[in-house]
C-alpha positions in Angstrom: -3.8 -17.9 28.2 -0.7 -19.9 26.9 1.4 -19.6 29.7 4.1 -18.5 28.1 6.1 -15.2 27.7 5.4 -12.3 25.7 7.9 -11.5 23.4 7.8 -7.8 21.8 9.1 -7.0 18.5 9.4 -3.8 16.2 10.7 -5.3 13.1 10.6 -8.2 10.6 11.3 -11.5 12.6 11.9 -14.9 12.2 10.6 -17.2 14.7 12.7 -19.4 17.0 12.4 -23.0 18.8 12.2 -20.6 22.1 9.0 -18.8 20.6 6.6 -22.2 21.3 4.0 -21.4 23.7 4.9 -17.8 23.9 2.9 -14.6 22.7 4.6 -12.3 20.5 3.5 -9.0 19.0 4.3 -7.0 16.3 4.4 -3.1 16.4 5.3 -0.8 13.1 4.1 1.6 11.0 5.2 -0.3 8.2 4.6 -3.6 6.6 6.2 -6.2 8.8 6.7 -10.2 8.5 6.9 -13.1 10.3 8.8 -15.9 9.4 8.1 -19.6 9.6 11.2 -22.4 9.1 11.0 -26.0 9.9 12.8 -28.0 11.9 12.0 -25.6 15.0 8.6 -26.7 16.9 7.0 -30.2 17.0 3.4 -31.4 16.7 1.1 -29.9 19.1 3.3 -26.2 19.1 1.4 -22.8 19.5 2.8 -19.5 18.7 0.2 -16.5 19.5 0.8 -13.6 17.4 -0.7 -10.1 17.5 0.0 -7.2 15.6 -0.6 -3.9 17.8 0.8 -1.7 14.8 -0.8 0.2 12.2 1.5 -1.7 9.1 -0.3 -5.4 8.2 2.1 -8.1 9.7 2.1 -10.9 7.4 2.6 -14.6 8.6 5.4 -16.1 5.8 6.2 -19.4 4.8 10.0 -20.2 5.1 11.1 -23.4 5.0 7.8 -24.6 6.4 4.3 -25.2 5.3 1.7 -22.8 6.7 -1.9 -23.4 5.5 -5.1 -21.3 7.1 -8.7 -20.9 6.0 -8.1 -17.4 6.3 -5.5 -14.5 5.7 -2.3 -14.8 6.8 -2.2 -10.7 7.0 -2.7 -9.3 10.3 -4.2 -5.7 10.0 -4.0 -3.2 13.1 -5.1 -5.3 16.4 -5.7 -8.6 14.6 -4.3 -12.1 15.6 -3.9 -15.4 15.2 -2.8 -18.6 16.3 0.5 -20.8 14.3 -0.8 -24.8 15.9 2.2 -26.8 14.4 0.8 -30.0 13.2 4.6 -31.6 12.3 7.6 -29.9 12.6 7.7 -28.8 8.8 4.2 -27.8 9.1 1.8 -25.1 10.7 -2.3 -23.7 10.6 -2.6 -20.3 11.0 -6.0 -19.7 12.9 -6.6 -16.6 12.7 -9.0 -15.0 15.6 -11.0 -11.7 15.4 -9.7 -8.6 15.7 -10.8 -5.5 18.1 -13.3 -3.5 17.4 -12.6 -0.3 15.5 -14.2 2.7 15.2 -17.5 2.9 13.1 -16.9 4.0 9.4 -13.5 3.3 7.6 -10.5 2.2 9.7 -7.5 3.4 7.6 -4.2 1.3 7.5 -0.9 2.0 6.8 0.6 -0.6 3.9 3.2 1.1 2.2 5.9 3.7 2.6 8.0 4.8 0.0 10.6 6.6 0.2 12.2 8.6 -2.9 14.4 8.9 -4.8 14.5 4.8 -6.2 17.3 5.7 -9.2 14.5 5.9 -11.5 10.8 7.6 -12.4 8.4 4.9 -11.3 7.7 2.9 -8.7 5.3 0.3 -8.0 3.8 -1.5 -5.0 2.1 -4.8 -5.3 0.2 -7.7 -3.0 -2.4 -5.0 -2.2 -6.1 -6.5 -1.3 -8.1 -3.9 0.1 -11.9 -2.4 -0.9 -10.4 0.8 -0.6 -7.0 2.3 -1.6 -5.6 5.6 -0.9 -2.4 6.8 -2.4 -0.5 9.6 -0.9 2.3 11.3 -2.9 4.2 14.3 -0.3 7.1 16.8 -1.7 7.9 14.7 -4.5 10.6 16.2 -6.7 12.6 15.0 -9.7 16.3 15.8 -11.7 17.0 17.2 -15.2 15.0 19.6 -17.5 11.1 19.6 -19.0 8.4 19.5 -17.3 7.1 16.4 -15.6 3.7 15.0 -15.5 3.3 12.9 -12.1 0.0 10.2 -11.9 -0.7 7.1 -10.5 -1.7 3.9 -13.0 -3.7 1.2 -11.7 -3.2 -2.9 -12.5 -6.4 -4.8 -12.4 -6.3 -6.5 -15.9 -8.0 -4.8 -18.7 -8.7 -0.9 -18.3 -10.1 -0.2 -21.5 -12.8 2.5 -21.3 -11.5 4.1 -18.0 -11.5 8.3 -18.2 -10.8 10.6 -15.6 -12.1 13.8 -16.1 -11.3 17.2 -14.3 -9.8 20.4 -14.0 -6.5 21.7 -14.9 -4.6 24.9 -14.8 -2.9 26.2 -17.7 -0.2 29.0 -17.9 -2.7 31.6 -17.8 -3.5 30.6 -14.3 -7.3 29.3 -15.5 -8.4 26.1 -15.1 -9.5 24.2 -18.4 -11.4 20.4 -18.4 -9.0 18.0 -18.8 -9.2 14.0 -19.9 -6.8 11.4 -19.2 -7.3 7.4 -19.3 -6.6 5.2 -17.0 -3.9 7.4 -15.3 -4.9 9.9 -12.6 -3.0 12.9 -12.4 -1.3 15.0 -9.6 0.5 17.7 -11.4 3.1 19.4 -13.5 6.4 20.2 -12.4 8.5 22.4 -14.5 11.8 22.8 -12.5 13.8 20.4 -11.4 14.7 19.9 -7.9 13.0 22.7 -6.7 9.1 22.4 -7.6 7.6 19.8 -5.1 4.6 17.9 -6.1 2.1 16.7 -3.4 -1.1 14.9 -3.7 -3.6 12.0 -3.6 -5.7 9.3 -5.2 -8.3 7.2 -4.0 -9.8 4.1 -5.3 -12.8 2.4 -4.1 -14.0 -0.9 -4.8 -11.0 -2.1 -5.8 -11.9 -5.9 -5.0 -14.4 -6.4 -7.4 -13.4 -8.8 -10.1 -15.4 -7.0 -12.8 -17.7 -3.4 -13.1 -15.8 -0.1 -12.5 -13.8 1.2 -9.5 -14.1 4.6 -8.9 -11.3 7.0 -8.7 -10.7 10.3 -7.0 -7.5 12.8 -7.1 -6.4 16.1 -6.2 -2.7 17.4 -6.5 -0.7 20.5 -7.4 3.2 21.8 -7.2 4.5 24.9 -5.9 5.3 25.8 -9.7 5.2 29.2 -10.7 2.6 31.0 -12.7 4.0 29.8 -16.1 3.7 26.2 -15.5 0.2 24.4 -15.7 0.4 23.1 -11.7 -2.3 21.2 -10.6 -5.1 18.8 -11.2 -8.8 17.8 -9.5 -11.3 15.5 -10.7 -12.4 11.8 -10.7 -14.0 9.1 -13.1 -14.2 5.4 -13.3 -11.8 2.5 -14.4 -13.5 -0.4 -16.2 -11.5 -3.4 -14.9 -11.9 -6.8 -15.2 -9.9 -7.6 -12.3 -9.3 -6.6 -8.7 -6.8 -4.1 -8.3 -3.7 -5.3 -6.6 -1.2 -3.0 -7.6 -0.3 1.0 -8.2 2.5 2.7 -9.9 3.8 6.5 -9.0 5.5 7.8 -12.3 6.4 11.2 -13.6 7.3 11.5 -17.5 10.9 12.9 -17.1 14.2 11.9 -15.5 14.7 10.3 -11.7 12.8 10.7 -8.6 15.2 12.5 -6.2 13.1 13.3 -3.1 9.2 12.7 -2.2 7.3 10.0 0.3 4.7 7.9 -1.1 2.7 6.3 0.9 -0.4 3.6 0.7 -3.4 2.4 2.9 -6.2 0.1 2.9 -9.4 -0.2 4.2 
């Protein structure tokens, strides 16, 4: 509809004074940007952008000014439309995107990768109503046993319980409370027990009430250790929740993917 090329592109990318009137689209499983600078396209400018994969493509102010009455993320098959108004200056219009399967349409936002030289990590700028975490062959160095959950930040938790199962060193399962953290599992030996699960929160955008939470998890311990976890509560929060953190209670991370999506 522009007239101009398409321009595919796989990774992060600033845009160039070439890119006016062209089409480009983004394709990743991972979070992806693209970058706006001035002194590159003049009044009256287009720059179609579509992202085609399943990491949100976010538009980014560099140098210049982009404003839009929407989001500047792009989820899977989403676009939008950078109409330069100066050449320091840009609106993002941002179009519909294609129609999706009915129910929930899953996106990847995050992959982490450990080990990270320490025994948390945290991912931020998330904005969905729903948030799973995913936590595969996580391992970690040094002695003790390590207790791996996943803490939510939406201002003040107070009140929150998760409640479930979890198995003790008699291989029975026993209730079990925690607050606002939900748990994965125990691992007792380092290096060597791997610890996979996941957590889910749902209606993380609301700005007050509870979000509900879900997790299941376990290690490949052996029958001495106290493994896994299962359950689910509720966190009282008086914000939305916009960020997670992955920590176990002993020494570095030293292998393990995390991994985050939104619907």
């Amino acid at each position: 509809m522009l007239g101009g090329e398409a321009s595919a592109k796989t990774a992060s990318y600033t845009l160039v004074a070439a890119d006016a009137g062209t089409a480009i689209s983004m394709s990743n499983a991972s979070a992806t940007t693209i970058t706006v600078n001035t002194a590159l396209f003049a009044a009256g400018d287009t720059v179609q952008i579509t992202n085609l994969g399943a990491g949100v493509c976010t538009i980014t102010a560099g140098t210049a000014t982009v404003n839009t009455s929407a989001s500047l993320a792009l989820a899977q098959y989403e676009s939008g439309t950078l109409d330069f108004t100066s050449t320091s200056a840009a609106i993002f219009i941002k179009g519909a995107g294609a129609a999706g399967a009915s129910g929930d349409v899953w996106t990847l936002l995050n992959t982490t990768t450990l080990p990270l030289g320490n025994n948390t990590v945290t991912v931020t700028g998330l904005t969905s109503e729903k948030i799973l975490v995913t936590i595969t062959n996580a391992t970690h160095a040094g002695g003790g046993s390590g207790f791996y959950y996943v803490t939510p930040t939406c201002g003040t938790t107070t009140g929150s319980e998760w409640r479930g199962l979890k198995r003790t060193a008699t291989a029975t399962m026993i209730e079990n409370t925690q607050t606002a953290n939900a748990p994965i599992a125990n691992s007792t030996t380092a290096g060597t027990d791997t610890v996979s699960g996941y957590v889910l929160y749902t209606g993380c955008k609301s700005t007050s009430g509870e979000k509900s939470v879900q997790s299941t998890g376990g290690s490949n311990s052996d029958s001495a250790s106290t493994g896994s976890y299962t359950g689910g509560g509720i966190v009282f929060a008086t914000a939305a929740l916009t960020e997670i953190t992955f920590a176990n209670t002993v020494n570095n991370f030293t292998a393990g993917t995390m991994k985050i999506y939104g619907a």
